[in-house]
PATI-753566 format. One record per residue: residue number from 0; residue in three letters; x, y, z of N, C-alpha, C, CB in turn. Coordinates in nm, 2 decimals. Glycine has a CB too. Layout:
BEGIN
   num   residuo     n.xx     n.yy     n.zz    ca.xx    ca.yy    ca.zz     c.xx     c.yy     c.zz    cb.xx    cb.yy    cb.zz
   NUM       ALA        X        Y        Z        X        Y        Z        X        Y        Z        X        Y        Z
...
END
This chain:
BEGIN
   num   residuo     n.xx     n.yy     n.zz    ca.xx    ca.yy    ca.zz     c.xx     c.yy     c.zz    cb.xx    cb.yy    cb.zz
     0       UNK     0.09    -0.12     0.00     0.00     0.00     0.00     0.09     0.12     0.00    -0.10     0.00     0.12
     1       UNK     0.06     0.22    -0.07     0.15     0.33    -0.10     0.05     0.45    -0.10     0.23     0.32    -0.26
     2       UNK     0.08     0.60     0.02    -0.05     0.62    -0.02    -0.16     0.63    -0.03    -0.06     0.60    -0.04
     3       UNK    -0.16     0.53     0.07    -0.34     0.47     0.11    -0.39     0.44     0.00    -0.46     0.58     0.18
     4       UNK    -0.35     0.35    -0.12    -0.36     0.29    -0.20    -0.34     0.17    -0.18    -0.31     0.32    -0.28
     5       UNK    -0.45     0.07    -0.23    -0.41    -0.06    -0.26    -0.42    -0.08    -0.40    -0.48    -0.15    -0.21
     6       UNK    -0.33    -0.17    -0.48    -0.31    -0.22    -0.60    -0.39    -0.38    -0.61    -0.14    -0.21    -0.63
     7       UNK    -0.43    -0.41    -0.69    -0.47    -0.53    -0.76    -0.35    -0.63    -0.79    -0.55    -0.49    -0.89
     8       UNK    -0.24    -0.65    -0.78    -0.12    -0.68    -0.81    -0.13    -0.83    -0.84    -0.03    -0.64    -0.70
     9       UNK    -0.18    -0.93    -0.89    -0.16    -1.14    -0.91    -0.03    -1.12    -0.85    -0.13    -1.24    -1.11
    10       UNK     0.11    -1.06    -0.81     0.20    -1.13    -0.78     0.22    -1.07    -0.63     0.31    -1.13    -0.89
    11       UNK     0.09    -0.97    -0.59     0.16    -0.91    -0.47     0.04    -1.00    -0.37     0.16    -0.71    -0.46
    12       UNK     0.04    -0.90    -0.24     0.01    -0.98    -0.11    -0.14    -1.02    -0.17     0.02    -0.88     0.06
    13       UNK    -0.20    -1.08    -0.09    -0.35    -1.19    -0.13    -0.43    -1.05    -0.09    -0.41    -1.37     0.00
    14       UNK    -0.55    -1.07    -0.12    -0.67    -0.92    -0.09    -0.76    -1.03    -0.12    -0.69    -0.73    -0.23
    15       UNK    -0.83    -0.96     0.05    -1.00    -1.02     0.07    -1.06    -1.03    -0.06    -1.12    -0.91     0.18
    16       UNK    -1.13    -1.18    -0.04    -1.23    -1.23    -0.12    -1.35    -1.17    -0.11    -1.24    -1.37    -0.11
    17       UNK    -1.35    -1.04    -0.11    -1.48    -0.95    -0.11    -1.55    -0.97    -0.22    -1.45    -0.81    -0.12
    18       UNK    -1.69    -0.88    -0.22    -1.75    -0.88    -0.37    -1.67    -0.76    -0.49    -1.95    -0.83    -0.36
    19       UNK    -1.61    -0.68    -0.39    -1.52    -0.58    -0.50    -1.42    -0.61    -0.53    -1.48    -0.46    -0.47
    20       UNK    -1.31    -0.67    -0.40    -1.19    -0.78    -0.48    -1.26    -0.83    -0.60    -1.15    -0.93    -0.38
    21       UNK    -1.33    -0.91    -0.59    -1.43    -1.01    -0.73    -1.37    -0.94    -0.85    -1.65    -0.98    -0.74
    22       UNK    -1.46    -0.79    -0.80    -1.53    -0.77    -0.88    -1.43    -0.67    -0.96    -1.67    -0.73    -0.81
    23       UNK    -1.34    -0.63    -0.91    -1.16    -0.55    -0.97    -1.14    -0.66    -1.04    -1.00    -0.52    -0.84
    24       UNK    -1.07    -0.81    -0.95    -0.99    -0.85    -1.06    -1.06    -0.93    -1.17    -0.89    -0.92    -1.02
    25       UNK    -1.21    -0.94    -1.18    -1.27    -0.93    -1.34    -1.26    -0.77    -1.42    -1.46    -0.99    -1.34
    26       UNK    -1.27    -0.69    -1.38    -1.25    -0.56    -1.42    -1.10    -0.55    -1.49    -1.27    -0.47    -1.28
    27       UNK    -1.01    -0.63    -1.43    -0.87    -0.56    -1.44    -0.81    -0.72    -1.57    -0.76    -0.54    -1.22
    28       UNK    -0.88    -0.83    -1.58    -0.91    -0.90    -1.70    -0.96    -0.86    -1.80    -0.97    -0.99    -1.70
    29       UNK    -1.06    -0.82    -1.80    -1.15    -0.76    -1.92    -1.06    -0.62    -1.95    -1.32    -0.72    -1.86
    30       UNK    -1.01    -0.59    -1.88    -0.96    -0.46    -1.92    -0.84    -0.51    -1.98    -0.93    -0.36    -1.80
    31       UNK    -0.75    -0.60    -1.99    -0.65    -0.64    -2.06    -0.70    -0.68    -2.21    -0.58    -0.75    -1.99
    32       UNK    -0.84    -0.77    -2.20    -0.82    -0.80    -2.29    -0.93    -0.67    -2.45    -0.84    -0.95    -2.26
    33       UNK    -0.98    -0.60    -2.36    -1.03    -0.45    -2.43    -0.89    -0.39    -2.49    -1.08    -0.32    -2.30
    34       UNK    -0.82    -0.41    -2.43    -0.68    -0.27    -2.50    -0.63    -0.37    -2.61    -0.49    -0.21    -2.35
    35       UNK    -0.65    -0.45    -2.64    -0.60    -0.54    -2.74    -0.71    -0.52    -2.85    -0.58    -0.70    -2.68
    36       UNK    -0.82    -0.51    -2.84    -0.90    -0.45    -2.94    -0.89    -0.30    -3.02    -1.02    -0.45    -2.86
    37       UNK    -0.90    -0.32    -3.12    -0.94    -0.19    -3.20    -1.00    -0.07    -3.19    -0.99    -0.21    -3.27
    38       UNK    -0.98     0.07    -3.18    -1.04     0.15    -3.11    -1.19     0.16    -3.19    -0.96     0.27    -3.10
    39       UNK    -1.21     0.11    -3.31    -1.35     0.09    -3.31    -1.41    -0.02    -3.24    -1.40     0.09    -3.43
    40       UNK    -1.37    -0.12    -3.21    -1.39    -0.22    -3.11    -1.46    -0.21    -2.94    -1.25    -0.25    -3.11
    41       UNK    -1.33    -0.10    -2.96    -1.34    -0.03    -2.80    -1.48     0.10    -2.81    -1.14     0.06    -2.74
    42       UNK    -1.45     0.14    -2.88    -1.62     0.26    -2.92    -1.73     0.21    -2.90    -1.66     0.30    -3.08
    43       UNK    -1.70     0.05    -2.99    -1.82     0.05    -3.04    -1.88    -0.05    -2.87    -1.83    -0.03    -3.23
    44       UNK    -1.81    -0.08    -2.79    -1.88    -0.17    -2.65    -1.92    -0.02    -2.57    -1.72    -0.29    -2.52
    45       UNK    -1.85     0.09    -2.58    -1.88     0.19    -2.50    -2.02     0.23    -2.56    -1.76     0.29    -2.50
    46       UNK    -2.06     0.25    -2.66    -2.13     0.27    -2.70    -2.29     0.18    -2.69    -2.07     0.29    -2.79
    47       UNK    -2.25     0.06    -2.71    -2.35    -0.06    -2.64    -2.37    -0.06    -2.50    -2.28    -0.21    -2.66
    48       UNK    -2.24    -0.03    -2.43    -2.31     0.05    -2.25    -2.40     0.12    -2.25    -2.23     0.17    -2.16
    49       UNK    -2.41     0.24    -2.32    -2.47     0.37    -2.32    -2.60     0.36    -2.34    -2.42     0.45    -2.42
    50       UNK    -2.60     0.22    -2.45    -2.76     0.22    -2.50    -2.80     0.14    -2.41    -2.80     0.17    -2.64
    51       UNK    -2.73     0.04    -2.38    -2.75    -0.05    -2.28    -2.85     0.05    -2.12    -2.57    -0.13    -2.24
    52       UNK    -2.80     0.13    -2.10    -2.82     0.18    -1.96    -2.90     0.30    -1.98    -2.68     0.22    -1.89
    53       UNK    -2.94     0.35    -2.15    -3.07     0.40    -2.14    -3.20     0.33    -2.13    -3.08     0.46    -2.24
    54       UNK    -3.20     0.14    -2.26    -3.32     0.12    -2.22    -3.32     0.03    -2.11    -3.39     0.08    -2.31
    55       UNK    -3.25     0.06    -2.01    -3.26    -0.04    -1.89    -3.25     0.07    -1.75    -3.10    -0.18    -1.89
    56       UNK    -3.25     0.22    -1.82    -3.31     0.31    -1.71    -3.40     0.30    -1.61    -3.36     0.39    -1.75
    57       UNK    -3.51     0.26    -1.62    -3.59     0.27    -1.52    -3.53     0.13    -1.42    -3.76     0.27    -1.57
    58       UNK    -3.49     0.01    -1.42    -3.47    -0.11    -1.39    -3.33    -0.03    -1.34    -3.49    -0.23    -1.50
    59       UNK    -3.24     0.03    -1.35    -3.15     0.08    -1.28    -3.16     0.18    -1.20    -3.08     0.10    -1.33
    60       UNK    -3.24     0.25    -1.25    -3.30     0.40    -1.11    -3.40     0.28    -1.02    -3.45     0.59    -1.22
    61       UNK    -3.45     0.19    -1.02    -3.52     0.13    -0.95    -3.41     0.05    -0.81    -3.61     0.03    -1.05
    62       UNK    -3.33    -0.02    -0.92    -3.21    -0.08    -0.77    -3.17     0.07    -0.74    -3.02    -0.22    -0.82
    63       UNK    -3.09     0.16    -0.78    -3.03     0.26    -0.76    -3.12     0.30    -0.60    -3.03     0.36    -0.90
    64       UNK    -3.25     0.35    -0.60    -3.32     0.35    -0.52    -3.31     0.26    -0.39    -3.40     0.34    -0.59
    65       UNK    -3.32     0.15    -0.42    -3.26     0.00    -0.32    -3.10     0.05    -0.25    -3.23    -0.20    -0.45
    66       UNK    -3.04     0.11    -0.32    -2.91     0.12    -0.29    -2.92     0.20    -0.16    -2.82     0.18    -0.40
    67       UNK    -2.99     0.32    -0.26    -3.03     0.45    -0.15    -3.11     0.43     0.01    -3.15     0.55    -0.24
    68       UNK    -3.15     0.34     0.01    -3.22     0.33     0.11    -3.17     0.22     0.20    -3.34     0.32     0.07
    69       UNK    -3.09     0.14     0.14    -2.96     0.04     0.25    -2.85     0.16     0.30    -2.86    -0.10     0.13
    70       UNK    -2.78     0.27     0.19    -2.75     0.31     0.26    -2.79     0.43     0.36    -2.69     0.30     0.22
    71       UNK    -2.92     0.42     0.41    -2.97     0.53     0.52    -2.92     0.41     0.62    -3.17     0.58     0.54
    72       UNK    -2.95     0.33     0.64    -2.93     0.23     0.78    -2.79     0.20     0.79    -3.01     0.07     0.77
    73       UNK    -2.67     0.20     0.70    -2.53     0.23     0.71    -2.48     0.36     0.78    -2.49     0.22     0.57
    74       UNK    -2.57     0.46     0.73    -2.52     0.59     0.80    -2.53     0.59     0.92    -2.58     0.71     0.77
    75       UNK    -2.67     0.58     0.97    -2.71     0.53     1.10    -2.58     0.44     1.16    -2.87     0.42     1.07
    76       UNK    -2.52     0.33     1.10    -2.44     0.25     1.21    -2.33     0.31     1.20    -2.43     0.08     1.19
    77       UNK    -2.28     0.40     1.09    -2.15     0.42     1.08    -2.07     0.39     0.99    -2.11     0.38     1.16
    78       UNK    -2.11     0.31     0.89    -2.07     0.22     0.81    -2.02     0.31     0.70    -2.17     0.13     0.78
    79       UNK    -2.13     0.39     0.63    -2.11     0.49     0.54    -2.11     0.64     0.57    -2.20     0.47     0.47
    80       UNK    -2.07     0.72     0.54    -2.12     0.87     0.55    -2.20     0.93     0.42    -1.99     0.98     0.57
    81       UNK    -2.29     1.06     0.50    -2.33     1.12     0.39    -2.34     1.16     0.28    -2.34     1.15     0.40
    82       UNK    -2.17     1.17     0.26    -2.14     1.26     0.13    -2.11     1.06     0.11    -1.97     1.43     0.11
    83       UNK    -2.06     1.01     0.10    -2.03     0.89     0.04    -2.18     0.81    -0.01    -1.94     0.80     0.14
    84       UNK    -2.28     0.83     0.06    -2.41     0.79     0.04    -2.45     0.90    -0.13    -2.51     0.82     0.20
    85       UNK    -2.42     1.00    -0.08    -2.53     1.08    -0.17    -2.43     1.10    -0.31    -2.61     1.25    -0.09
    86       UNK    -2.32     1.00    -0.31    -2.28     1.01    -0.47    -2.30     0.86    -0.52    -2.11     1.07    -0.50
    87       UNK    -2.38     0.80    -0.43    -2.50     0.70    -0.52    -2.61     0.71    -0.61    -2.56     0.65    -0.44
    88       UNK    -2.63     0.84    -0.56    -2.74     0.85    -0.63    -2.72     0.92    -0.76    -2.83     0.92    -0.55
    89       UNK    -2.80     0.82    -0.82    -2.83     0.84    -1.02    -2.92     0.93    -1.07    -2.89     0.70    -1.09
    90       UNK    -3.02     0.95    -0.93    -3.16     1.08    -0.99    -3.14     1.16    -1.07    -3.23     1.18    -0.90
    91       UNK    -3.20     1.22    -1.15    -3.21     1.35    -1.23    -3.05     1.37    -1.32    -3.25     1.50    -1.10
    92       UNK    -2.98     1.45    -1.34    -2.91     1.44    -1.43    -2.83     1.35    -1.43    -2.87     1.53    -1.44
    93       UNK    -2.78     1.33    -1.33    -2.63     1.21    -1.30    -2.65     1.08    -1.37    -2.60     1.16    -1.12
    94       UNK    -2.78     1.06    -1.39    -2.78     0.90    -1.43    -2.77     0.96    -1.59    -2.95     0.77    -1.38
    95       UNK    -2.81     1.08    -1.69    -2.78     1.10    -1.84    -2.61     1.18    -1.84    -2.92     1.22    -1.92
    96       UNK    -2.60     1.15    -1.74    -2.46     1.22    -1.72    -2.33     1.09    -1.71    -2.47     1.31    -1.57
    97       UNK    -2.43     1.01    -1.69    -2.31     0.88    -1.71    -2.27     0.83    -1.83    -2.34     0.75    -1.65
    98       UNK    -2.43     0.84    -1.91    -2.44     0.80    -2.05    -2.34     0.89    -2.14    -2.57     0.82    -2.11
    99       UNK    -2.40     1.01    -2.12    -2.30     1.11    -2.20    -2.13     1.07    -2.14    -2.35     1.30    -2.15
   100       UNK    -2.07     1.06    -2.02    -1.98     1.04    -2.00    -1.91     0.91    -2.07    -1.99     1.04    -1.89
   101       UNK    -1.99     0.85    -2.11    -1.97     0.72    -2.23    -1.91     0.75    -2.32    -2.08     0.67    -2.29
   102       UNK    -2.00     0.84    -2.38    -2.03     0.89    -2.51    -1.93     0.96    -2.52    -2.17     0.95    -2.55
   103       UNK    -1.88     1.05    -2.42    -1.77     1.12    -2.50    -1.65     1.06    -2.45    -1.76     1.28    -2.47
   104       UNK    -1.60     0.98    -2.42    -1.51     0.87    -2.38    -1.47     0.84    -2.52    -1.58     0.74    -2.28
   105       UNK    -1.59     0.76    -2.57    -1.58     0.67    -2.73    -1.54     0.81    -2.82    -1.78     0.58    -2.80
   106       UNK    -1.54     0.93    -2.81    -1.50     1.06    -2.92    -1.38     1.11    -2.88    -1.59     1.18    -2.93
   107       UNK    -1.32     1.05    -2.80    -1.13     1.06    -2.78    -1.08     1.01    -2.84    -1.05     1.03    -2.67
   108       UNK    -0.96     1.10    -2.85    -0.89     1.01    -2.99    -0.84     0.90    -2.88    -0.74     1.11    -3.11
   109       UNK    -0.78     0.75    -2.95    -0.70     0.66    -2.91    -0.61     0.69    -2.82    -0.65     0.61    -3.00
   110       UNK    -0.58     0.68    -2.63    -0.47     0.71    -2.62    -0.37     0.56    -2.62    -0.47     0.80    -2.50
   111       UNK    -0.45     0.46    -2.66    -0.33     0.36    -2.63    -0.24     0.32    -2.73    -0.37     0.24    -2.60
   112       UNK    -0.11     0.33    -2.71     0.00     0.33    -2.83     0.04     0.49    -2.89    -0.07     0.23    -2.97
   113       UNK     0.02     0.58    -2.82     0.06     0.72    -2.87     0.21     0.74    -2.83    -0.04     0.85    -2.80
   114       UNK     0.27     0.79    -2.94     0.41     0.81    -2.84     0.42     0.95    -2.81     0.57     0.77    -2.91
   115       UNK     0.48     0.96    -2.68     0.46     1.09    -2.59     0.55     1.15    -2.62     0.44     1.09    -2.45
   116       UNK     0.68     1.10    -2.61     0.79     1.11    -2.60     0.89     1.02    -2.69     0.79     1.09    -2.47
   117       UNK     0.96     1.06    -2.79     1.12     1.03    -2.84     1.23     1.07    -2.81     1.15     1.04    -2.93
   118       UNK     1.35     1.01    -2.78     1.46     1.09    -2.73     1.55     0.94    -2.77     1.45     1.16    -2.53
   119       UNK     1.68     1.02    -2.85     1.79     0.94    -2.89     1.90     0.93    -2.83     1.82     0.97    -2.98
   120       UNK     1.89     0.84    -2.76     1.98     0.83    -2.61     2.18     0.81    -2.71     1.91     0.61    -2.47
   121       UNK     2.16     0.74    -2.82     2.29     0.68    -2.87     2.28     0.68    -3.00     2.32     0.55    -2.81
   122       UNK     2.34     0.68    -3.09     2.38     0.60    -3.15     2.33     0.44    -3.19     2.47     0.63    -3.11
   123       UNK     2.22     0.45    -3.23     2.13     0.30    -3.26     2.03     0.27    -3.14     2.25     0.15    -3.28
   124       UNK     2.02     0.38    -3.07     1.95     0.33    -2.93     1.81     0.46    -2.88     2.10     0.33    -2.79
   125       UNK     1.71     0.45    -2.89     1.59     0.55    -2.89     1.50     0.49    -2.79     1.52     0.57    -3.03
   126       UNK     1.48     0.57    -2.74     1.40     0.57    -2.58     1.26     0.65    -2.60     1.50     0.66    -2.45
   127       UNK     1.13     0.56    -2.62     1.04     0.58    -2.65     0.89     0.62    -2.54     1.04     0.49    -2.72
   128       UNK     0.85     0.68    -2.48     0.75     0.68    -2.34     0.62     0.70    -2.45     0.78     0.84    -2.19
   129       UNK     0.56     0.54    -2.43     0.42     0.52    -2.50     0.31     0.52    -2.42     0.41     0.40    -2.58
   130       UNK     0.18     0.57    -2.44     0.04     0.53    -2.34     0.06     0.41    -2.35    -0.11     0.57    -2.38
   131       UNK    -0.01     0.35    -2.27    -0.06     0.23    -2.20    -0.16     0.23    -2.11     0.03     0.17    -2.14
   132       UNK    -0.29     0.17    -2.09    -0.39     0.17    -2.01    -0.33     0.17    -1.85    -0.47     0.04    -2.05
   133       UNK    -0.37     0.21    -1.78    -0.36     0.22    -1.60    -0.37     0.09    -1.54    -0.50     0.32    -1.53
   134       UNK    -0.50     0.07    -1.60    -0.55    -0.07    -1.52    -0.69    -0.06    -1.46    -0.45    -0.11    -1.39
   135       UNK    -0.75    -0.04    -1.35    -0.87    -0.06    -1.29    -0.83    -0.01    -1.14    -0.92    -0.22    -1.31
   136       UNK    -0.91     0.08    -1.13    -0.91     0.15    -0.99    -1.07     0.12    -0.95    -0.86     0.34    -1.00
   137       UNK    -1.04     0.08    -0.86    -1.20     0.08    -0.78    -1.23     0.18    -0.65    -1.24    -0.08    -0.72
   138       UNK    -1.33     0.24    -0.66    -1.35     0.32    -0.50    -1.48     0.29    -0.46    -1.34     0.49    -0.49
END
């Protein structure tokens, strides 16, 4: 931990078999094998979210709701706080604000494989700093 970071690491220390452990390191698979896809590839799933989570709106503002109301009885024990509770909630703009956040995700250009940086260290020898995906952060 660095930070007050934890990493997802296969070769570092073990992390509780939680449902978010789970639920990272399928996140942080799928995510390997996304960057290997084509950026119309990669558009075009972001784009299948988007639609995905308009016509399944109401069926997600409905659990969204369920969420909201488990976490009143978390605040109550302590478990959660307020401000951590109330950026659950999807109501009114935030849930077309995720979509759009999709949507303009898929209208960036490519950053994977850009080179940022060249610099010719030698004589037959060039030192290249390319994007590469992060990985999967969960909060």
């Amino acid at each position: 931990m660095q930070n007050g970071l934890r990493t997802l690491n296969p070769k570092g220390p073990a992390m509780p078999d939680s449902p978010v452990a789970q639920a990272a390191r399928q996140a942080r698979a799928a995510s390997l094998e996304l960057a290997a896809l084509s950026i119309g590839a990669r558009n075009s799933a972001l784009e299948a979210m988007a639609c995905a989570l308009e016509e399944q709106r109401e069926s997600v503002l409905a659990e969204n709701q369920k969420d909201l109301t488990a976490s009143e009885q978390m605040i109550v024990r302590g478990d959660l706080t307020a401000a951590n509770a109330k950026r659950l909630d999807l109501r009114g703009s935030k849930f077309d604000g995720v979509v759009e956040g999709l949507r303009s995700v898929a209208a960036l250009p490519d950053p994977i494989g850009r080179v940022l940086m060249a610099t010719e260290m030698d004589e037959g020898l060039d030192l290249y700093r390319v994007s590469c995906p992060i990985g999967v952060i969960a909060v």
